[in-house]
C-alpha positions in Angstrom: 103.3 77.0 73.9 102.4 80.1 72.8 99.4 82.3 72.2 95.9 81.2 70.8 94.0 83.5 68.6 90.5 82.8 67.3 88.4 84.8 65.0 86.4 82.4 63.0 85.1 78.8 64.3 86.0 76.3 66.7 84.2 73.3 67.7 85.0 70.9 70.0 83.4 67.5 71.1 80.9 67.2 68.4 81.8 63.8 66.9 83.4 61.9 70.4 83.5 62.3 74.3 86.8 64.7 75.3 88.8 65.2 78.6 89.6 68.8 78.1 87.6 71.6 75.6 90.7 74.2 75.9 93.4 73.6 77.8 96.0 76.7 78.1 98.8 77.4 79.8 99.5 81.1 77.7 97.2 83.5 76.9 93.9 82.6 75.3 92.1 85.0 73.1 88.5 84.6 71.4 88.4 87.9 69.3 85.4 89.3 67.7 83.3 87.0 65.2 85.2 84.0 67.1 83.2 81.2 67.9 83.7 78.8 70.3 81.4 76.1 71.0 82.5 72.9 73.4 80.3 69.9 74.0 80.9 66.1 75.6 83.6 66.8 77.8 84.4 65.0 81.2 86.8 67.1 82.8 86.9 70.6 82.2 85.3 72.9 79.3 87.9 75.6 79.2 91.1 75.0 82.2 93.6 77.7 82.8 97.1 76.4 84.2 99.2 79.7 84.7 99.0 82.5 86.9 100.1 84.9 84.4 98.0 83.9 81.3 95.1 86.2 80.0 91.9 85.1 78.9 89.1 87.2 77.2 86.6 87.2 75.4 85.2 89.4 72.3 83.5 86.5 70.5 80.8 84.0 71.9 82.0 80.6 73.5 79.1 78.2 74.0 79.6 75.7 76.9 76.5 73.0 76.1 75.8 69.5 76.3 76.8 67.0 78.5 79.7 68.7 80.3 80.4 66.3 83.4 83.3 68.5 85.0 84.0 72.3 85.5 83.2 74.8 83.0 86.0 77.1 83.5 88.8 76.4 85.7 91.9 78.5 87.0 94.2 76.4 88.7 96.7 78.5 88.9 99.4 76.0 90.6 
């Protein structure tokens, strides 16, 4: 694994149903201009598994439609 850097566009769940939207276990970074947007998931939108990974935000992440599970989730195990 390693880290995740986004600046531009990312879209997830637009065409079929998903589990997961973002599922990290290293550091997760939306940067300026970055996009995010996640849609149709069942699980989780965005699920953190490890104590010591860093997520942030600079950009816009849009959590929509039909999300059946979490929206963010640290596990943290």
């Amino acid at each position: 694994m390693g880290t995740l850097n986004n600046s531009g566009d990312i879209t997830i769940g637009n065409l079929f149903l998903c589990s997961f939207g973002i599922y990290y276990d290293d550091d997760f970074n939306n940067l300026a201009g970055g996009n995010i947007t996640i849609n149709r998931i069942t699980y989780s939108g965005i699920e953190s598994h490890n104590v010591t990974a860093a997520g942030t935000n600079n950009g816009n992440i849009n959590i929509g439609n039909n999300v059946d599970g979490w929206l963010f989730w640290n596990v943290h195990r």
